[in-house]
N, C-alpha and C positions, 0 to 999 in steps of 0.2 A: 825691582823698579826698572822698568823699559827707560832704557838711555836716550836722550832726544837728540834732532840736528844741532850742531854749534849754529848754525847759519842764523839761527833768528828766523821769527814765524812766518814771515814772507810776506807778500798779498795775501789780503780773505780769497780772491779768486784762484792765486795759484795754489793755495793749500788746498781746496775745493777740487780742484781739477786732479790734485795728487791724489785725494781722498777718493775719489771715485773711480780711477785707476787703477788704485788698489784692491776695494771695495770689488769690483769686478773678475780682478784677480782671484779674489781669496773667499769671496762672497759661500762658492762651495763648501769648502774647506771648513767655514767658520759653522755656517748652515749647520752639515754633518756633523760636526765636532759637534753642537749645542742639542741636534737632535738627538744624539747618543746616551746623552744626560737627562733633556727630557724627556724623551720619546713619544714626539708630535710635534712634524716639520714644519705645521700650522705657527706652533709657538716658536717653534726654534727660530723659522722667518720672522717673526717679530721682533725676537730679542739680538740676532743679528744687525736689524734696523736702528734698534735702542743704541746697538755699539758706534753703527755711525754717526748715530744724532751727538751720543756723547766726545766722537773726534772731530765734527763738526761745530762743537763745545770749547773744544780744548785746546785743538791743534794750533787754530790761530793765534792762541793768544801766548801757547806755552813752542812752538815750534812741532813739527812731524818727529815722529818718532824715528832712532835708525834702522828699526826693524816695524816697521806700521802694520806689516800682518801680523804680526805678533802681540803687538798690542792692542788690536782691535780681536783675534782672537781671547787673549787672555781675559780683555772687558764684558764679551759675550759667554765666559766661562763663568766669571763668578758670577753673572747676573744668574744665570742657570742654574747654578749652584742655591743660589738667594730663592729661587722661584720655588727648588725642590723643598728645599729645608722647612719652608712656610705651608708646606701643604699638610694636609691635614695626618695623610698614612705617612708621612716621613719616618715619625715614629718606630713604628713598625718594621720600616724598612732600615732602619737605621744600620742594622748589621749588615744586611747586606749590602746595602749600594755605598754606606760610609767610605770603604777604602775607594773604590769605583770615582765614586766626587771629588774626593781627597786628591788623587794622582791627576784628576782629568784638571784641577782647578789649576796645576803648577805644569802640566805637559808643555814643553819647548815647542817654538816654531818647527815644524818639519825642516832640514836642513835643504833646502831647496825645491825647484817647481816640479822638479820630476818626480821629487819622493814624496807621492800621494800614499795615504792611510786606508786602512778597508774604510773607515767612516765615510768618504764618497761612495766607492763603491755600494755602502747602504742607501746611499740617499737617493741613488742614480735608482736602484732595484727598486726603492719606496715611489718614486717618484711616477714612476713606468709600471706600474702595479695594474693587470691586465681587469680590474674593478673598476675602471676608470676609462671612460671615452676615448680615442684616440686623441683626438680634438684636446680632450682636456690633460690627458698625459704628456703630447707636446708643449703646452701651453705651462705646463707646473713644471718640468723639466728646465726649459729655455728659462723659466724665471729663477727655480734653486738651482739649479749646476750651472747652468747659461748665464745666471748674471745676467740678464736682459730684464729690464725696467715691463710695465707693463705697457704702456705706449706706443716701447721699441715692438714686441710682439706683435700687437695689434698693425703696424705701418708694413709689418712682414708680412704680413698675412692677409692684410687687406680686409679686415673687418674693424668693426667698433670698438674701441678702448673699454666701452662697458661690456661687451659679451668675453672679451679678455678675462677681465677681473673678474667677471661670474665664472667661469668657467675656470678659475686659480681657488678662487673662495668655495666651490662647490667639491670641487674636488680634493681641498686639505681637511675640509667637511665630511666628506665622504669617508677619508683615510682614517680620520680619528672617529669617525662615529663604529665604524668596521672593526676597530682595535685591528690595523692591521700592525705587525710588530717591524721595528725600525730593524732589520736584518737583512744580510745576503742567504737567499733560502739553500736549499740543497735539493739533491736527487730530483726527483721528477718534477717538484714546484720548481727547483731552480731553472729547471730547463726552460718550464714552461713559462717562468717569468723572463728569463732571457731570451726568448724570442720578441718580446713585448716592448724589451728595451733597445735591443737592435731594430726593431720597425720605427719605434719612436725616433730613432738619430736618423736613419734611412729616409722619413719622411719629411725630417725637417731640410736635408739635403738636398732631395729633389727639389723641395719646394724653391731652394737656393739657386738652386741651377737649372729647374726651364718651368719661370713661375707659372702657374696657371691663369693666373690674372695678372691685369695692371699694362701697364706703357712698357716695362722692363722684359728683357729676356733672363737677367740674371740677379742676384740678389747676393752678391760676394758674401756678406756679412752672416746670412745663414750657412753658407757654405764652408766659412770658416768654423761657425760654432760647433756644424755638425762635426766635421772632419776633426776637431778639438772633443770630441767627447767621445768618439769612435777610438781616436789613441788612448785616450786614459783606459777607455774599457778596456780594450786589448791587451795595456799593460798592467791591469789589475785582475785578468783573467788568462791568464798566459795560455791555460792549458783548453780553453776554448776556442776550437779554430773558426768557427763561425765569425766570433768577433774578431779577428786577424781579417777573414774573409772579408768580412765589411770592412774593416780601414784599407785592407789594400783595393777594395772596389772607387770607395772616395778620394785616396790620394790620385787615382787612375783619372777618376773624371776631373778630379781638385786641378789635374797637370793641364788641360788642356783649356780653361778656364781664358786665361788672354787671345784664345786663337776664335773663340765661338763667335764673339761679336766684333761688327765691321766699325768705321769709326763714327760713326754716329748711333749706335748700338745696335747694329739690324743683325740677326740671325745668320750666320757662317755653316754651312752646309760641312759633315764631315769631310765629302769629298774635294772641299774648296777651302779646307782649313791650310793655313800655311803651318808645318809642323815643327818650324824652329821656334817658334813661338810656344812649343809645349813645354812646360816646367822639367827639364831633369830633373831633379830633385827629388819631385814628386814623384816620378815615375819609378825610381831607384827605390822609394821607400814605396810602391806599392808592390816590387814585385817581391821585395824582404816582406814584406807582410803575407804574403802569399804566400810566400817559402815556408813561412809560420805557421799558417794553414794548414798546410800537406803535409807537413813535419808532423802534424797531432793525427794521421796516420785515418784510414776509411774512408767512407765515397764521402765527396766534396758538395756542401751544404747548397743552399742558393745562390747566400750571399760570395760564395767561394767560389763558384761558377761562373757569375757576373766577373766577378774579379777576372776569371780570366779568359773571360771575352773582353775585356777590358783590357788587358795583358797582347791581348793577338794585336786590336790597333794600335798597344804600343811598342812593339814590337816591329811594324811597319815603318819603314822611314818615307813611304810613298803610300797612296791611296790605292793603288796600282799593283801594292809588294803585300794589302791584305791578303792572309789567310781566310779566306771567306766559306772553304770546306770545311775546315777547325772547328769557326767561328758556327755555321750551321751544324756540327755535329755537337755542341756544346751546348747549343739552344734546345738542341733533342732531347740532351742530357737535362738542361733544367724544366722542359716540359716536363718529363716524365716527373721529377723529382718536386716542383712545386707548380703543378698544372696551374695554366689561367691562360685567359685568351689574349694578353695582352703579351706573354710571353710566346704563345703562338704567333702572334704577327708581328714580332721581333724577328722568330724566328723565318715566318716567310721574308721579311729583309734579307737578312745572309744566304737563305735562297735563293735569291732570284739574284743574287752575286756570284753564287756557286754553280748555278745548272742554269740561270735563266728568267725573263720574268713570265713565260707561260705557267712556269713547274710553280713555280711563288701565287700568281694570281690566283691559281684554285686552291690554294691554300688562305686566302685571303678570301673568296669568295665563298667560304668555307664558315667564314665567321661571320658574315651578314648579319644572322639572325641573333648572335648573342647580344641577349640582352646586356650585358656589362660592357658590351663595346657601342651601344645605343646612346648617340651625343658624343662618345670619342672624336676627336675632329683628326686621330692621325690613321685611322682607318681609311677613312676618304683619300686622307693624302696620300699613305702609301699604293692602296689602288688606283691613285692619277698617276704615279710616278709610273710602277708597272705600267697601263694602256699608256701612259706616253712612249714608254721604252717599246713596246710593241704598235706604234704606227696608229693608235686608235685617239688622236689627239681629242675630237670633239669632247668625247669619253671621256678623256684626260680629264679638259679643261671644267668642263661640269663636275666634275670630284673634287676639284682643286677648290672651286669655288664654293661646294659643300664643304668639304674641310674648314674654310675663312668663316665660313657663315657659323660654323659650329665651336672656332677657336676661341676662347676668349683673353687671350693673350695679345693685346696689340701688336708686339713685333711680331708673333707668326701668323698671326691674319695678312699681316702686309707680305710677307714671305708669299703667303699660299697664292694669293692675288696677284704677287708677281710673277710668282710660278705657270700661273696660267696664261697670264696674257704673253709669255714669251714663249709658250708652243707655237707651232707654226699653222 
């Protein structure tokens, strides 16, 4: 029997407000734990819900518990328990998953937030299962591991609260109609499922930090989630330096987070960032995360590359003090190693830092024709920037203004517009 607060049951709102604090905390945790028993995160999400409806039930009238994930875990166990027993092959299975039930129904809270179970790590793997749309692997993730309501997705993302839920219900659909099995894989599936899961967190990040849509430049809230789900993987996958790679990529960007936008939210140019404003913190844990990286020994992934091109500007204490040769030998390095054309015209950036913007523009001029850079609106930009750094302002300003016209992000359409009109 879970010991309650002495305090007395409090408000209905404040026990509600604890309740879903918790609930968001531990939401994963319970998730996984339930889908391990039944295996179908479809069910397990439901019977996690069950658990809150029933402290939702309870708490106010009996007090919070002192331990509330524990008690809303253990509630979400035996219902699980209750659900297997009543199925029809229990029978059958009785020998074997008996002890399995037995131990899972009385398993203690985890002793704290750090000491996560492989049971996330399944659910993370289940969740990001490369069967499933990207679209819709973000959107199941951010709901089971993320703890985000469906709503909250939907407001992040800037679509419809019903194409959310279709795309959550389609895809637990999907999982269980596939028998895909509640597991972390191995060998060559694992690999190829851990690239699925590292894209999934990577997308949700960007999307945090330079929205594509909407009034906003930044979206902290997915920026935290990503960068929260990028540590757990890391540290429930030690010997993977890819995911090292990724956390120290986002702690990198996570640090500089206060310096992007001005006080009315407008867009902060790297070279106009104030740098006291970057997170220490941050930056100290993405270069240890890096470290962890390279520690797992052989040439360094994407997301490990990124990192430490992210590593040269923090590194810099001045815009001035960039390594910008590094920084463009690095981006050669990630051309070769994950070609796309959006990495090439990163890489003409650090180019035309290192040699110049002649040597950078026909590298940019270069990309015209691809098709994947067709509606890019930072193609234009960075070709105004070039002809404006080479004297060619008309040039410029006509790109800058293609760029606006193709942005759809309010604050950098206002950027590229103001960009232009302040050529000379």
């Amino acid at each position: 029997m879970t010991a309650h607060s002495t305090d007395g049951a409090g408000p209905p709102g404040s026990v509600a407000r604890t309740l879903d604090t918790v609930f968001r905390l531990e939401s994963a945790r319970i998730i996984a734990t339930v889908a391990r028993i039944v295996r179908d995160v479809g069910i397990a999400e439901e019977i996690a819900q069950d658990a809150l409806l029933a402290a939702l039930e309870q708490w106010p009238a009996e007090g919070v518990p002192d331990r509330p994930g524990a008690w809303l875990t253990a509630t979400a166990k035996h219902r699980a328990v209750d659900l297997v027993r009543r199925r029809e092959t229990y029978a059958r299975k009785l020998a074997e998953a008996g002890r399995e039930l037995t131990e899972a129904s009385h398993d203690p809270e985890p002793s704290g937030p750090g000491d996560i179970d492989d049971d996330v790590l399944r659910l993370i793997f289940t969740a990001c299962h490369p069967l499933l749309s990207a679209e819709a692997r973000t959107a199941l993730t951010l709901r089971l591991v993320g703890g985000l309501r469906t709503d909250e997705i939907a407001r992040a993302f800037l679509v419809p609260e019903a194409t959310v839920a279709q795309r959550i219900v389609r895809a637990k659909r999907t999982l269980a109609k596939a028998g895909v099995p509640f597991e972390v894989p191995y060998g060559e599936d694992r690999a190829a499922r851990l690239g699925s899961v590292l894209e999934v967190i990577y997308l949700i990040f960007n999307e945090g930090y330079a929205a594509t849509t909407g009034d906003d430049l930044l979206r902290p809230a997915l920026c935290e989630d990503a960068l929260r789900l990028a540590r757990v993987l890391a540290a429930l996958t030690p010997k993977e330096a890819e995911a090292h790679g990724l956390a120290a990529l986002l702690e990198f960007q996570a640090s500089r987070t206060a310096a992007r936008t001005g006080p009315e939210g407008e867009p902060v140019l790297l070279a106009d960032q104030n740098r006291r404003l970057w997170n220490r913190l941050l930056i100290r844990r993405g270069f240890a995360a890096l470290e962890r990286a390279v520690e797992q020994g052989g040439a360094l992934g994407p997301y490990a590359l990124q990192a430490a091109i992210a590593a040269c500007h923090a590194r810099a204490a001045a815009y001035e003090e960039t390594d910008w040769a590094r920084i463009a030998a690095l981006y050669g390095m990630l051309a070769a190693r994950a070609p796309s054309p959006v990495v090439e015209l990163n890489r003409a950036v650090a180019v035309s830092m290192a040699e110049g913007p002649a040597e950078a523009l026909r590298i940019v001029d270069a990309l015209a024709a691809e098709p994947a850079l067709r509606g890019y609106h930072l193609l234009p930009s960075v070709r105004g920037d070039l002809l404006g750094r080479l004297g060619r302002t008309d040039e410029a300003r006509a790109e800058f203004e293609r760029a606006a016209g193709l942005a759809r992000n309010e604050r950098e359409r206002e950027l590229l517009l103001r960009r232009a009109g302040e050529l000379p």
